[in-house]
ROLO-897769 format. One record per residue: x, y negated, z negated of N, C-alpha, C in turn. Coordinates in pm, whole numbers, plus 50000, padded with zeros to 5 digits. Atoms other than C-alpha are relative to their C-alpha. Example, Ala and Ser with C-alpha at 12.3 -4.5 7.8 and 13.67 -1.06 7.14 Angstrom:
+-------+--------+-------+--------+---------+-------+-------+--------+-------+
: neast : nnorth :   nup : caeast : canorth :  caup : ceast : cnorth :   cup :
+-------+--------+-------+--------+---------+-------+-------+--------+-------+
: 50089 :  50119 : 50000 :  51230 :   50450 : 49220 : 50090 :  49880 : 50000 :
: 49918 :  50119 : 50006 :  51367 :   50106 : 49286 : 49923 :  49891 : 49927 :
+-------+--------+-------+--------+---------+-------+-------+--------+-------+
***
This chain:
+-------+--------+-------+--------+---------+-------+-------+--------+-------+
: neast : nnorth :   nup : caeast : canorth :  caup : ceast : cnorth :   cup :
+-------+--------+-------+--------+---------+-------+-------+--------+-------+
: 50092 :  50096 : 49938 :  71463 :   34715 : 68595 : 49858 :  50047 : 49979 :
: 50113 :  49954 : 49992 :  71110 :   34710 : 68517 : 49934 :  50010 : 50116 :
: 49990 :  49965 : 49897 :  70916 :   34811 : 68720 : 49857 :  49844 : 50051 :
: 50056 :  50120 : 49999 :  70661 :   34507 : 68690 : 50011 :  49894 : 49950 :
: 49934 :  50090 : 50044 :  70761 :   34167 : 68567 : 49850 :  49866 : 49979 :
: 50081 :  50094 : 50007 :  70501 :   33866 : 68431 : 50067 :  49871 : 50075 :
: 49976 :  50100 : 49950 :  70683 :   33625 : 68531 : 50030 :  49965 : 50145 :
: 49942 :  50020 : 49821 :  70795 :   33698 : 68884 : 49994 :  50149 : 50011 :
: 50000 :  49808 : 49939 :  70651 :   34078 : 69034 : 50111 :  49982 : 50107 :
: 49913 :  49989 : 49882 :  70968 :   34098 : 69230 : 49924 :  50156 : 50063 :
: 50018 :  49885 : 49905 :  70836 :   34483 : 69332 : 49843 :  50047 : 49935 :
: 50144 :  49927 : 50022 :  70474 :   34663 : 69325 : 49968 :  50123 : 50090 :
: 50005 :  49842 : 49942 :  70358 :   35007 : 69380 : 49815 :  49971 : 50024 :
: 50108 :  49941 : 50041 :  70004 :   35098 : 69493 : 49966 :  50100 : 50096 :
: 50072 :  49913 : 49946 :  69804 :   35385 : 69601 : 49879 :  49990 : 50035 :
: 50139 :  49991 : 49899 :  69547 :   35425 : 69900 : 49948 :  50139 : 50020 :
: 50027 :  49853 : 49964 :  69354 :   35734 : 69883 : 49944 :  50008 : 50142 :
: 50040 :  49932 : 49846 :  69171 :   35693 : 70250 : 50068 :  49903 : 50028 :
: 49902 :  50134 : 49901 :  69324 :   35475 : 70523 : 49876 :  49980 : 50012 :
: 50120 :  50124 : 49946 :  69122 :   35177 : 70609 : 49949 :  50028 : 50118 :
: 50048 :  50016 : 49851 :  69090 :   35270 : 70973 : 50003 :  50195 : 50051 :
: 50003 :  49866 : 49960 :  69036 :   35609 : 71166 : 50149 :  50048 : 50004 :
: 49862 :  49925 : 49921 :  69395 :   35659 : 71282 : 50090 :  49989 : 49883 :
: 49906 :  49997 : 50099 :  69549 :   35581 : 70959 : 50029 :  50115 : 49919 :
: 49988 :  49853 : 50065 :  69701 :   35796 : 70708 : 49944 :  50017 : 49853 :
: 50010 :  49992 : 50150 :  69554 :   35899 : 70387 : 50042 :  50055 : 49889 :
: 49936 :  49951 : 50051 :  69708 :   35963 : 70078 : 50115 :  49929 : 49965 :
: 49872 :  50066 : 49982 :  69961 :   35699 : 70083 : 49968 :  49926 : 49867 :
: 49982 :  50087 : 50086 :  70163 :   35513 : 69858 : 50099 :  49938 : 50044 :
: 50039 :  50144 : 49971 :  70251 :   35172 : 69871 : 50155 :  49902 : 49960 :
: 49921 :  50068 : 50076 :  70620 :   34999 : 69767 : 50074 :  49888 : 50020 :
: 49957 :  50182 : 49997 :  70652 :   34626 : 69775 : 50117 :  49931 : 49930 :
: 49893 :  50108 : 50018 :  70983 :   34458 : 69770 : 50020 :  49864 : 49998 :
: 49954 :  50136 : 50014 :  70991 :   34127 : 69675 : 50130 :  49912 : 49923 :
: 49877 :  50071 : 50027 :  71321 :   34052 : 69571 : 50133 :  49981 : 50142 :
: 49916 :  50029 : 49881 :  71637 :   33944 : 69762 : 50113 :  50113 : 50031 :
: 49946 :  49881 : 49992 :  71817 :   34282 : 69746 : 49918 :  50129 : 50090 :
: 50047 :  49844 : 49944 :  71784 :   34641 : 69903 : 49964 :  50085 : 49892 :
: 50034 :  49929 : 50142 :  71605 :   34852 : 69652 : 49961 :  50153 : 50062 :
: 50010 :  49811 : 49945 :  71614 :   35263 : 69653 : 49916 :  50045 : 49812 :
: 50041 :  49965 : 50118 :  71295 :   35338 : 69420 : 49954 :  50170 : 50021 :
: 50033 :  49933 : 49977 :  71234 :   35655 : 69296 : 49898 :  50036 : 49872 :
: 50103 :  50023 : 50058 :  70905 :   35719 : 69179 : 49963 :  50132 : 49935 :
: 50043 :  49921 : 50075 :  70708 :   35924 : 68984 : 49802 :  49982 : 49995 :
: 50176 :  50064 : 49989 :  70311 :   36012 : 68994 : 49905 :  50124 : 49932 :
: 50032 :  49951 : 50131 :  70075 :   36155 : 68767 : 49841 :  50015 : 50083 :
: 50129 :  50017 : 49857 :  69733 :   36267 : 69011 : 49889 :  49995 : 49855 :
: 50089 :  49995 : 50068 :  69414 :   36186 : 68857 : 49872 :  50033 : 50041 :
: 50133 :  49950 : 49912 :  69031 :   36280 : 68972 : 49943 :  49875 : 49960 :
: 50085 :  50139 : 49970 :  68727 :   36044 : 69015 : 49986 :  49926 : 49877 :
: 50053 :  50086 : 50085 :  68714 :   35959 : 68677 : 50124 :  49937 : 49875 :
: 49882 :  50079 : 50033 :  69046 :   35854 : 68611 : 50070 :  50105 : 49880 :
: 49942 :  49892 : 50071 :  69140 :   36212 : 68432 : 50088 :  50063 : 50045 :
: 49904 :  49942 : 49940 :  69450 :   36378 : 68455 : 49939 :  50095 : 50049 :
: 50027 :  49872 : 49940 :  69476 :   36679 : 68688 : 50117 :  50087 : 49968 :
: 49874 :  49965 : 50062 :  69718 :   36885 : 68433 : 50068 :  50063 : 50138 :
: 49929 :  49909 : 49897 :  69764 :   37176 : 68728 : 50038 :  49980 : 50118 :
: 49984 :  50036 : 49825 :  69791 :   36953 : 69051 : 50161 :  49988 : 49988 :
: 49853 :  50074 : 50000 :  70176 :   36890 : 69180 : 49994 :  49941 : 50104 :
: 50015 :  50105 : 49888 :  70239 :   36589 : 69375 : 50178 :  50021 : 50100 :
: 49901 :  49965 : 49908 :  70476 :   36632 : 69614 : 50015 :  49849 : 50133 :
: 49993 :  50112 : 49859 :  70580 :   36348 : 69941 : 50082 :  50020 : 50098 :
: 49951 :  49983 : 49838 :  70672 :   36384 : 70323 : 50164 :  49932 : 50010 :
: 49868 :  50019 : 49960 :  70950 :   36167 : 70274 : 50100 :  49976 : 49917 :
: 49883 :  49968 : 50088 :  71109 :   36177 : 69936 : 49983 :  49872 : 49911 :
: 50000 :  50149 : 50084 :  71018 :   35804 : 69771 : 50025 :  50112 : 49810 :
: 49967 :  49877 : 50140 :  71000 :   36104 : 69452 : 50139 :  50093 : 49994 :
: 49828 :  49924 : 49997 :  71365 :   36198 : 69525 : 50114 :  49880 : 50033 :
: 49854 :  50101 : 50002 :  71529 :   35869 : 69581 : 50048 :  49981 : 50125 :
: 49933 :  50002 : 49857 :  71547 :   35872 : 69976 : 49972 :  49932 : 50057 :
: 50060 :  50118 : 49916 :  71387 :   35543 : 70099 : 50055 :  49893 : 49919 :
: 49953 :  50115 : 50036 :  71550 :   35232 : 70080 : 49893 :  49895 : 50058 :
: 50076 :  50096 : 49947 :  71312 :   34908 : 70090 : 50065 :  49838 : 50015 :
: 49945 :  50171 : 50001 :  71492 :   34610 : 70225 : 49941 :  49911 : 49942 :
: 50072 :  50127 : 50030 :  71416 :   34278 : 70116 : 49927 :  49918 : 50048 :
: 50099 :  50027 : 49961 :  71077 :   34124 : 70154 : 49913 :  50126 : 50044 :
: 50090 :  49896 : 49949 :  70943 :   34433 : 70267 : 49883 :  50086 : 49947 :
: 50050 :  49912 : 50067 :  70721 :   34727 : 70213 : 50015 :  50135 : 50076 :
: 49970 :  49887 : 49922 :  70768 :   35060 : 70286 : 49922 :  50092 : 49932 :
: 50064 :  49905 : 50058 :  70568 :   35349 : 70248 : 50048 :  50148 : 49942 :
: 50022 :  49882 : 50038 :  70490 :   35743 : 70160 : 49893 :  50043 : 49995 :
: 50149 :  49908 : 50034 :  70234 :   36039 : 70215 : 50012 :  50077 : 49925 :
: 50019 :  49914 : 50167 :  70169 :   36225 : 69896 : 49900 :  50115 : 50075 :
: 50112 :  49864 : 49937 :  70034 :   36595 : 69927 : 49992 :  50064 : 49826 :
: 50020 :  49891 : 50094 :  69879 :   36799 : 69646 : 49943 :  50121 : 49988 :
: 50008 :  49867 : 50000 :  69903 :   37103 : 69538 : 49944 :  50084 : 49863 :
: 50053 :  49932 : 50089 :  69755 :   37388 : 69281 : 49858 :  49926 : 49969 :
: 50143 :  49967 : 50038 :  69393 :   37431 : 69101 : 49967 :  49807 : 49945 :
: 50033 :  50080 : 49973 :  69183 :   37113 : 69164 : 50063 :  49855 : 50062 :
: 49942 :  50065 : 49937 :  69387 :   36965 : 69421 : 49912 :  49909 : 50069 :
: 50140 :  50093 : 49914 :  69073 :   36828 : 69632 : 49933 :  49907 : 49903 :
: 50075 :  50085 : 50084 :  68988 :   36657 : 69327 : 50069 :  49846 : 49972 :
: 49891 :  50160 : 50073 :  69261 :   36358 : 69299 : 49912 :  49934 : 50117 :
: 50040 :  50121 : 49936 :  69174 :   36029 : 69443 : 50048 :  49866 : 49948 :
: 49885 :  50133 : 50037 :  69438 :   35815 : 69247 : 50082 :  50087 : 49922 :
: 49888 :  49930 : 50008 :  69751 :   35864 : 69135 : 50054 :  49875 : 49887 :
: 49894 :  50105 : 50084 :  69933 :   35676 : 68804 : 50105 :  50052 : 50074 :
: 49862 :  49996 : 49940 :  70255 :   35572 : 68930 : 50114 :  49944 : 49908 :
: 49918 :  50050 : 50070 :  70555 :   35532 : 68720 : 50156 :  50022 : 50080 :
: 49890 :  50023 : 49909 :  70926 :   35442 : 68818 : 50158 :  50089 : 49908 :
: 49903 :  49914 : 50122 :  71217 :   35723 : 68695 : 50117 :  49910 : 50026 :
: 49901 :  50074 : 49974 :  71449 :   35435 : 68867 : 49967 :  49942 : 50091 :
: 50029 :  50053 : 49871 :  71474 :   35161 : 69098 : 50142 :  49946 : 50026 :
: 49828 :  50054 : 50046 :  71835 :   35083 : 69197 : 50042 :  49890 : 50103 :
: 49981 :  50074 : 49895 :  71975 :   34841 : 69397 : 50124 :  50070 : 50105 :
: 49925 :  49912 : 49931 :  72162 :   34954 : 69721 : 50063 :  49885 : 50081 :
: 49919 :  50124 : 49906 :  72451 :   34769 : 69898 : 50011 :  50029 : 50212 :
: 50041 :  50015 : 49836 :  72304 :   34768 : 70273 : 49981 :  49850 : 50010 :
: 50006 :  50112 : 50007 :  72369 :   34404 : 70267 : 49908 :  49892 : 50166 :
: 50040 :  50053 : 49871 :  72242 :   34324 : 70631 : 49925 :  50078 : 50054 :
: 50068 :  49958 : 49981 :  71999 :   34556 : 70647 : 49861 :  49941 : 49920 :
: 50126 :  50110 : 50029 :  71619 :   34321 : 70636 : 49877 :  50025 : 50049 :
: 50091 :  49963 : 49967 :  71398 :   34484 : 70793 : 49990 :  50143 : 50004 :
: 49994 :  49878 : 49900 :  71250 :   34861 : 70849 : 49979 :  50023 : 50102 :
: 49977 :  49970 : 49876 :  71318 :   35059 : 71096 : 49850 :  50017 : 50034 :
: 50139 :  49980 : 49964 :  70999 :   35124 : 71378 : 50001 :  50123 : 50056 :
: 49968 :  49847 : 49946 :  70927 :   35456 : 71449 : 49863 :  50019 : 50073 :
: 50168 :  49987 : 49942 :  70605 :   35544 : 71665 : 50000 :  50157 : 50104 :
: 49973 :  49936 : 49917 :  70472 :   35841 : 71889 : 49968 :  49936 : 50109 :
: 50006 :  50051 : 49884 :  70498 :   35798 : 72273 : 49972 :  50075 : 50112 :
: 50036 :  49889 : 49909 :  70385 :   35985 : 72575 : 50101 :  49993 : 50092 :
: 49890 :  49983 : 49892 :  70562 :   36091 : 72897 : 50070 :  49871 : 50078 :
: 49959 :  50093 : 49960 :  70580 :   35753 : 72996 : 50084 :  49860 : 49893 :
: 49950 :  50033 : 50098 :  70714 :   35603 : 72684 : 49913 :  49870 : 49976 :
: 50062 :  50114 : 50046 :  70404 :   35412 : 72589 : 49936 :  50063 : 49889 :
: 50049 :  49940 : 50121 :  70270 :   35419 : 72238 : 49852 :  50129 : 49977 :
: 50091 :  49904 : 49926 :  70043 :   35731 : 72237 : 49931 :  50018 : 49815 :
: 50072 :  49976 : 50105 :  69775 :   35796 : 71899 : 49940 :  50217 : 50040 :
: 50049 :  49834 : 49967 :  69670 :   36170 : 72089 : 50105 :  50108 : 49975 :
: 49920 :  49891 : 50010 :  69874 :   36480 : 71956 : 50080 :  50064 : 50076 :
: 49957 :  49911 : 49873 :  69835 :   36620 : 72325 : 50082 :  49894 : 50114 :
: 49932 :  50060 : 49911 :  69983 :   36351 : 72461 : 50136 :  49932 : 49952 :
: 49969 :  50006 : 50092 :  70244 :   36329 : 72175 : 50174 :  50051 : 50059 :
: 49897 :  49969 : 49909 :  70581 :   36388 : 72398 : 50144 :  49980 : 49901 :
: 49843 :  50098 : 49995 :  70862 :   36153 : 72221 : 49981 :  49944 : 49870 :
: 50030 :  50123 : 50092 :  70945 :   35935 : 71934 : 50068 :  49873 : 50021 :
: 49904 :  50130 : 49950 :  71027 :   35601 : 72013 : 50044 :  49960 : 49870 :
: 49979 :  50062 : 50148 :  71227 :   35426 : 71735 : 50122 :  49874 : 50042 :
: 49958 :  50095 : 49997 :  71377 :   35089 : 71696 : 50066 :  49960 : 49888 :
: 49943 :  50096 : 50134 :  71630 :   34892 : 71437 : 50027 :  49817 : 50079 :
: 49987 :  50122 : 49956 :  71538 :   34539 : 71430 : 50098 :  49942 : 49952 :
: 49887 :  50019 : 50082 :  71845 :   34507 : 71212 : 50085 :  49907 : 50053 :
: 49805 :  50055 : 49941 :  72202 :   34310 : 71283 : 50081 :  50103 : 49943 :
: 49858 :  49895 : 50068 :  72368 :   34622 : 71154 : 49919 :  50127 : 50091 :
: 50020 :  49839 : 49951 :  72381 :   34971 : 71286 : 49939 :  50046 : 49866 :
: 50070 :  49906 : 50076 :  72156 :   35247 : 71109 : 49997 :  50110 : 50036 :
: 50027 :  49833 : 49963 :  72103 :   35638 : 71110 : 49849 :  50032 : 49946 :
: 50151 :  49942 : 50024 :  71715 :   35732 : 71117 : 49941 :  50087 : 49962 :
: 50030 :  49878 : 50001 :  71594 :   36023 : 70966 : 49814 :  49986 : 50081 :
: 50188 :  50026 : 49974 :  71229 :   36092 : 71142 : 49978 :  50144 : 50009 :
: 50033 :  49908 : 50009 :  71017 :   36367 : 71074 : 49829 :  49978 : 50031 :
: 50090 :  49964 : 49897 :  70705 :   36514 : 71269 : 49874 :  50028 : 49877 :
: 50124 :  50007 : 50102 :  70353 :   36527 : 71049 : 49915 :  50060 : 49991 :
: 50217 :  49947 : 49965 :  70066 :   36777 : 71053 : 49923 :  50007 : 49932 :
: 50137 :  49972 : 50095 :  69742 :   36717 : 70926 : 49937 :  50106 : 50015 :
: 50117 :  49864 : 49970 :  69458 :   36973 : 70833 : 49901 :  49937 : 50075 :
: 50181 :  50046 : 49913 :  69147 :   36963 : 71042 : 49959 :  49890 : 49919 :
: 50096 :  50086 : 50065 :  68911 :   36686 : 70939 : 49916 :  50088 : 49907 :
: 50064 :  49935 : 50075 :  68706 :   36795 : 70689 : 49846 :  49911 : 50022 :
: 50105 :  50046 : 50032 :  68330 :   36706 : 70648 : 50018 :  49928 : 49828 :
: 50029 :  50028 : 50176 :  68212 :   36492 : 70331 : 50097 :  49875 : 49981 :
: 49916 :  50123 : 50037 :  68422 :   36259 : 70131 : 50122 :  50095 : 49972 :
: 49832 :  49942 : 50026 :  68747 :   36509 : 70135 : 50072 :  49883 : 50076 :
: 49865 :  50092 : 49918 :  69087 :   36314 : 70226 : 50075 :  50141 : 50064 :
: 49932 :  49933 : 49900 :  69297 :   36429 : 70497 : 50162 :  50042 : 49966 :
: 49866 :  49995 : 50070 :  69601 :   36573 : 70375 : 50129 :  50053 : 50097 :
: 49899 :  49961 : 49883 :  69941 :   36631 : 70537 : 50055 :  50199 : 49932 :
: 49979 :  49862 : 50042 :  70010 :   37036 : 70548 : 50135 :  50043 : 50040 :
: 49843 :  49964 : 49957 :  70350 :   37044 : 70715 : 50100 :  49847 : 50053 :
: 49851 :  50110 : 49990 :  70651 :   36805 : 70776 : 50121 :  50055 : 50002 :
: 49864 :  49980 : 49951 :  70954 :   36868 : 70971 : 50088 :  49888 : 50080 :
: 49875 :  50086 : 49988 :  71255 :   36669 : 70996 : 50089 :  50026 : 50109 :
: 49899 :  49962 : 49962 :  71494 :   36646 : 71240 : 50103 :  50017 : 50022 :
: 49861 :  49921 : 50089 :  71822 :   36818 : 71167 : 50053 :  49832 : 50004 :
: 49873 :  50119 : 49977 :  72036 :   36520 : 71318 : 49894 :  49864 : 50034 :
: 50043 :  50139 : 50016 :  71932 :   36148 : 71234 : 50045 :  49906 : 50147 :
: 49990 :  50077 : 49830 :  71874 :   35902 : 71559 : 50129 :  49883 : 49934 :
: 49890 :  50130 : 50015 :  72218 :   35663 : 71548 : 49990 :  49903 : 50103 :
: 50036 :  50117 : 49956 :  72085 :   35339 : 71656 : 50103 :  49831 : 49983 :
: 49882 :  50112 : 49988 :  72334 :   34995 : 71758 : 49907 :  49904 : 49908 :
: 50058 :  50119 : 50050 :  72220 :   34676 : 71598 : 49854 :  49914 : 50134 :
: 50097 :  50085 : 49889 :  71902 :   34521 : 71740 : 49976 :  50139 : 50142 :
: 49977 :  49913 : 49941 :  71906 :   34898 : 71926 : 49875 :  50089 : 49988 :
: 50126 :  49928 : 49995 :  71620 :   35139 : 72041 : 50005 :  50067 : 50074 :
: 50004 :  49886 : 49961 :  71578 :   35465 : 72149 : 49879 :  50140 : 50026 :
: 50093 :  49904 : 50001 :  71344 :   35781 : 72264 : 50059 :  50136 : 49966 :
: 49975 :  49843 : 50048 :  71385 :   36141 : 72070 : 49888 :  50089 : 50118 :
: 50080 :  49951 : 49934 :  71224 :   36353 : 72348 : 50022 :  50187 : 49919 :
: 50040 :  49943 : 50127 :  71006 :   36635 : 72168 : 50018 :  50180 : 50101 :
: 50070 :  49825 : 49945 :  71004 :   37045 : 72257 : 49917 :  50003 : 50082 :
: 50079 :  49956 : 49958 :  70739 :   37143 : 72474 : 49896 :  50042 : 49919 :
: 50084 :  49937 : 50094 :  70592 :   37377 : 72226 : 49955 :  49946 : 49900 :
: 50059 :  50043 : 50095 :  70542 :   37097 : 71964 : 49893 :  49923 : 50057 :
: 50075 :  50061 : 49958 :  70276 :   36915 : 72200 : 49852 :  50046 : 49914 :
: 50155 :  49978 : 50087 :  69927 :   36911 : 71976 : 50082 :  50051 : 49893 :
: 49974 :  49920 : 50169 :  70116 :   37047 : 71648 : 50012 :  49867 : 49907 :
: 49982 :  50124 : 50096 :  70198 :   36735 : 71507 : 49907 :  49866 : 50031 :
: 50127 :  50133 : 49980 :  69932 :   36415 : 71442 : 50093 :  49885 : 50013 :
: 49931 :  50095 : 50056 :  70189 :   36163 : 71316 : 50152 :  49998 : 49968 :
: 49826 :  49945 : 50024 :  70560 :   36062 : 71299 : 50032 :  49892 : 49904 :
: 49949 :  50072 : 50077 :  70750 :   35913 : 71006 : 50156 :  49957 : 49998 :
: 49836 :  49962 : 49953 :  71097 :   35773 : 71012 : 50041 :  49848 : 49879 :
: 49881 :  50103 : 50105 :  71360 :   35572 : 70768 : 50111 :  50001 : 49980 :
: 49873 :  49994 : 49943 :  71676 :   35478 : 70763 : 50086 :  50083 : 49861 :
: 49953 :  49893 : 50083 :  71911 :   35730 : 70595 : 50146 :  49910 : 49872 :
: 49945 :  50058 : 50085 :  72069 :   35621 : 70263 : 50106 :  50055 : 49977 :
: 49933 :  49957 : 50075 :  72405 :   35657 : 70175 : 50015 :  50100 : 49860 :
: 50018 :  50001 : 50122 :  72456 :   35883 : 69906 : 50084 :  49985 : 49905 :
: 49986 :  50075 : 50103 :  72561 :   35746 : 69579 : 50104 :  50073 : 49852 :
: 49960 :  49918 : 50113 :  72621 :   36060 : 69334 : 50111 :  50016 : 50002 :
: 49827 :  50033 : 50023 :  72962 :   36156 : 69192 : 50053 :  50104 : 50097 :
: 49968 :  50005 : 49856 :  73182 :   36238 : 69508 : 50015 :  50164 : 50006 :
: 50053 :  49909 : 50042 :  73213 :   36588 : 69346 : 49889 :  50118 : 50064 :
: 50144 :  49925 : 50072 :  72866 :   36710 : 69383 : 49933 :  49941 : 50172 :
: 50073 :  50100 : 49874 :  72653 :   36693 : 69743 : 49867 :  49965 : 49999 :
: 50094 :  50079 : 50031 :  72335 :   36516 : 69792 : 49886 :  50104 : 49968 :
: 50109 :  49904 : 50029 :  72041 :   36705 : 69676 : 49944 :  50057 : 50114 :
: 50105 :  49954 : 49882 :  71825 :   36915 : 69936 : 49865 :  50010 : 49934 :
: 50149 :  50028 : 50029 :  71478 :   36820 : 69948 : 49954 :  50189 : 49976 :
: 50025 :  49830 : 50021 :  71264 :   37111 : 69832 : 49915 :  50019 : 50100 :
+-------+--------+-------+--------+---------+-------+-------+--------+-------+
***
């Protein structure tokens, strides 16, 4: 499947180097489902600096794996990814060619929407403050049951200037939230992670596919 089509873009990729708004995330990339299937793309990205030159020594790396094949994007949707880079002139990217090593289709037939994942404070209302950063609420607006993987986000300090904010750690947690149909739930957090983490990410966990043999890859 290509990965762009003239006649009908069933899917599109793009990359946002800042978020539009204070609280957003930067660094993200972008993957638009417009066909009538479940699609599991896995991407590929090539960092470039301001003037649209490769960055041979950067490695791109992502929080939640769209570069390993671990996000499924229902139909109509879009679903994201935060990209982090690494090695000699890493502070220098600010776009990213994106190419596709596969995009496959996945039989989650009644799965149409993603899942919602957010943080929440002691009272289980949506919370944007670290220190007040307690819980993760998460929801499947689905008609089918799902298993959630969600993982916890830390940015570096702000920086002065025109630097982007990059994510420096990401932890997962072990066991995926098992959510009913139309079902929603609170992960209540450690103590000790209160202020460590800015941001929470979460998606629903894909079958895996490979030959029965062989077990699913571990992220690196």
């Amino acid at each position: 499947m290509g990965l762009f089509s003239r006649r009908r873009p069933s899917v599109s990729v793009r990359y946002v180097a800042r978020a539009a708004d204070a609280d957003g995330l930067d660094q993200q990339v972008f993957f638009t489902n417009g066909s009538e299937a479940c699609l599991r793309p896995t991407l590929r990205f090539e960092p470039l600096d301001p003037y649209g030159r490769v960055l041979p020594h950067v490695e791109v790396g992502s929080v939640l794996g769209i570069d390993r094949g671990e996000l499924v994007a229902p139909p109509g949707s879009e679903i994201s990814d935060v990209l982090h880079f690494h090695g000699q002139g890493a502070r220098l990217v600010r776009a990213v060619r994106i190419g596709a090593s596969s995009i496959e289709e996945v039989d989650l037939p009644d799965l149409t929407q993603p899942v919602e994942v957010l943080m929440v404070d002691l009272s289980m209302k949506a919370t944007l403050d670290p220190e007040e950063f307690w819980g993760v609420g998460v929801a499947n607006p689905n008609d089918t049951p799902v298993s959630v993987s969600i993982t916890l986000v830390e940015l570096e300090d702000e920086r002065p200037g025109d630097d982007l904010r990059q994510a420096v750690d990401a932890v997962t947690l072990q066991q995926p939230v098992d959510l009913a149909s139309r079902g929603h739930d609170v992960v209540w957090l450690p103590e000790e992670t209160r202020g460590r983490f800015h941001t929470v990410l979460g998606h629903v966990v894909v079958p895996w596919v490979g030959p029965p043999e062989l077990e699913p890859p571990t992220p690196a």
